[in-house]
C-alpha positions in Angstrom: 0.0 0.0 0.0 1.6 3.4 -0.9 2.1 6.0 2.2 1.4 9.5 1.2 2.0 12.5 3.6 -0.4 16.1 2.3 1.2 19.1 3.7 -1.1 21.6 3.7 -2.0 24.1 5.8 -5.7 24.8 4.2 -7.9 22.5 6.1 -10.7 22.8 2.6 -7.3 22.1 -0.1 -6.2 19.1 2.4 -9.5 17.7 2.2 -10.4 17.8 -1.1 -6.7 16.6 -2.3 -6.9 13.7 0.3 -10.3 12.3 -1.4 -8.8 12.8 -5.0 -5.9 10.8 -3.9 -7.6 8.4 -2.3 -10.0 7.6 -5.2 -6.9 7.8 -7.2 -4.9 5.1 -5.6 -7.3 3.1 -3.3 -5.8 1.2 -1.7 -3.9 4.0 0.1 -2.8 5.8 3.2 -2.5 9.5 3.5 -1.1 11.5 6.4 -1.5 14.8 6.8 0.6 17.9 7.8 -0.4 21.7 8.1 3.4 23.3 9.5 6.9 21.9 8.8 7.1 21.0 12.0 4.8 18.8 11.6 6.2 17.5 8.8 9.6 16.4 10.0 8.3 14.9 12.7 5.9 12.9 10.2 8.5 11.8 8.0 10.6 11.2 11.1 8.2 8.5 12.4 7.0 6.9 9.2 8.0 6.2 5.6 6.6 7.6 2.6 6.4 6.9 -0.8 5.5 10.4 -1.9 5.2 14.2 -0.3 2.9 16.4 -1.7 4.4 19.6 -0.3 2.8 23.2 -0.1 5.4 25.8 -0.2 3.8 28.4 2.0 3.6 26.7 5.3 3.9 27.8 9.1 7.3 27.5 9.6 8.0 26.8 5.9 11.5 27.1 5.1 11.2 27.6 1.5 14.0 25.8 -0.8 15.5 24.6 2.1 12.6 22.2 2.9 14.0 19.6 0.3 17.5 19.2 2.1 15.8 18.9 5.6 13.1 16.4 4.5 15.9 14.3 2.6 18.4 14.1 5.3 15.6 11.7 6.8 14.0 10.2 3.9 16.6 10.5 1.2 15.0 8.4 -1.5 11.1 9.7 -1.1 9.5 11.6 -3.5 8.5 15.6 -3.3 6.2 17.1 -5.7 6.0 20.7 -4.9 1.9 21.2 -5.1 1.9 25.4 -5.2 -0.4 28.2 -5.6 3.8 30.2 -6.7 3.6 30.5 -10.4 5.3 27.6 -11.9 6.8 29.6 -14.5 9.2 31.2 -12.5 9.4 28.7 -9.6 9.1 25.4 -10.6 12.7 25.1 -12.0 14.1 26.5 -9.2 12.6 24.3 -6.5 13.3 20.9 -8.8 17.2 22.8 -8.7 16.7 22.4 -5.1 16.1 18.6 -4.8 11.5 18.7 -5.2 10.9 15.6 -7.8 8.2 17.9 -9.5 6.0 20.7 -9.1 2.2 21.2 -9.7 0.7 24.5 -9.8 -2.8 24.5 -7.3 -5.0 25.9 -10.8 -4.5 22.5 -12.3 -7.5 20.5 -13.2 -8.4 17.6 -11.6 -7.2 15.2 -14.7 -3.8 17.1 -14.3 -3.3 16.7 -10.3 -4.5 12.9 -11.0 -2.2 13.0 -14.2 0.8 14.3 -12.1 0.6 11.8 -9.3 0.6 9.1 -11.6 3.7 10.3 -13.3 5.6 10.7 -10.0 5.1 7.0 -9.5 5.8 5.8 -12.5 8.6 8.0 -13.6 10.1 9.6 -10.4 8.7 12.9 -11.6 6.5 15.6 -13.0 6.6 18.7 -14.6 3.4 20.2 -17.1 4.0 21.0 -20.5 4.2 24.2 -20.2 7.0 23.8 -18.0 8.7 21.7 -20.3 8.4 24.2 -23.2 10.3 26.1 -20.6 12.8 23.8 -19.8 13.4 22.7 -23.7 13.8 26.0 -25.0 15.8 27.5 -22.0 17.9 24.9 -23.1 18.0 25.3 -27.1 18.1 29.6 -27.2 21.3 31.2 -26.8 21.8 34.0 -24.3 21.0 37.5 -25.6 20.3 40.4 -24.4 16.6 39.8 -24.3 17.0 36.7 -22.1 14.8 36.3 -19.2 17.0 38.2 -16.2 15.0 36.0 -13.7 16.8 32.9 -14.4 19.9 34.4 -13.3 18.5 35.2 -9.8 19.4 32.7 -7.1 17.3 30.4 -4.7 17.3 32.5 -2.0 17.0 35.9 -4.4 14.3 34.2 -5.5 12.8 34.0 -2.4 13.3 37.5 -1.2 11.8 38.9 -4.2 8.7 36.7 -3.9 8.6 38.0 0.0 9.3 41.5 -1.3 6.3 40.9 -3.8 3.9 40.2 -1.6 4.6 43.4 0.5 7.1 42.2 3.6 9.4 44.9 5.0 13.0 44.2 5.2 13.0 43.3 8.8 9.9 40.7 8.1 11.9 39.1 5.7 14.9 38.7 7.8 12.5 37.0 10.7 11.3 35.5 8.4 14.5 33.6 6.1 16.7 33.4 9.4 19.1 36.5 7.9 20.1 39.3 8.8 18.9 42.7 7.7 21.8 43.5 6.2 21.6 40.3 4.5 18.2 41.2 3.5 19.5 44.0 2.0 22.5 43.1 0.5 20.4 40.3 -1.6 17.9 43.3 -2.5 20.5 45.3 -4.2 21.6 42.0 -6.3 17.8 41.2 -7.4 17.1 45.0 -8.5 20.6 44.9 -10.5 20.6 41.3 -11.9 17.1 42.6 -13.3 18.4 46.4 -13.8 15.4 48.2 -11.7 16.0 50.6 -9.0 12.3 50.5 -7.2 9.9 47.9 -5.6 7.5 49.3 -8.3 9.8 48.8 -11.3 10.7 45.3 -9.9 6.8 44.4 -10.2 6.6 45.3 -13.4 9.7 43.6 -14.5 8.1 40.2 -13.1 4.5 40.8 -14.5 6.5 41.5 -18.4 8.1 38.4 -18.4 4.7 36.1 -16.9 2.4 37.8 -19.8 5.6 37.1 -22.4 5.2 33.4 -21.2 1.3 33.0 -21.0 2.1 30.5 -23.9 4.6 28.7 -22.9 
């Protein structure tokens, strides 16, 4: 029987995903988390076969989730199941050990789709995604290359706090840094993506998602 732990902190999402997955894979167990502390201690005390791992937890730890849930159960599967736009995340977070990531506005054929894949193949990413992936891979840098890609995990992860709105000192509390840290990884985002402004950043990131509404 497979062992599947649902971290999710929406007690409506974690119900409606645990019925899906359940008529999905009968016989199965699921296991349910709502914080990362939760979580570890889950995976701590029982063996899985498959995580399906909101992002934005209590106590979430962002990218660093995937190192701290492997040093216990190295082998076990993590598909990232997010409400973050894939188009910019999803890379990042398979880059940071996640076996696949599935955006929260899939369809129920896709979420069924991707949890099948994960089992049979060891991963998932949606097309779009793959489009993505294959032509990040095929074009050649120029000057019009999408400056998000150069930005790193944890970049990533103070613009997304910056984003939605978090002063400096929040974010610090928030990613275990410093505020100079905070800072100092503030003034690399706004150069590696040539703004000078919180406003000019926004815009930056809403350009490139409507240039890759097709992907």
């Amino acid at each position: 029987m497979k062992q599947i732990l649902l971290v999710e902190d929406h007690a409506i999402v974690r119900l409606a995903t645990k019925v899906l997955v359940q008529e999905l894979l009968n016989p199965v167990k699921v296991m349910e988390a709502a914080t990362f502390g939760e979580t570890l201690a889950a995976v701590a005390a029982n063996t899985f076969d498959l995580i399906l791992l909101d992002i934005n937890i209590p106590n979430g730890e962002g990218f660093n989730m995937m190192p701290k849930i492997r040093e216990i159960q190295p082998k076990v599967l993590i598909l990232i199941f997010s409400s973050l736009e894939e188009q910019i995340y999803a890379l990042h977070y398979i880059k940071a050990g996640a076996n696949g990531f599935l955006s929260k506005n899939s369809s129920q054929n896709e979420i069924k789709r991707a949890i099948l894949s994960m089992f049979e193949s060891g991963n998932y990413l949606s097309q779009a995604v793959q489009q993505q992936l294959l032509k990040n891979t095929l074009e050649s840098k120029t000057n019009g290359e999408n400056p998000l890609k150069h930005l790193s995990q944890r970049e990533l992860e103070v613009m997304d706090m910056l984003l939605e709105g978090y002063w400096t000192k929040e974010i610090a509390i928030h990613l275990n840094l410093t505020e100079s840290s905070v800072s100092t990884y503030k003034a690399r985002i706004f150069e590696k993506l040539g703004v000078s402004t919180l406003i000019e950043m926004f815009k930056k990131v809403q350009i490139y998602k409507s240039q890759n509404a097709d992907v």
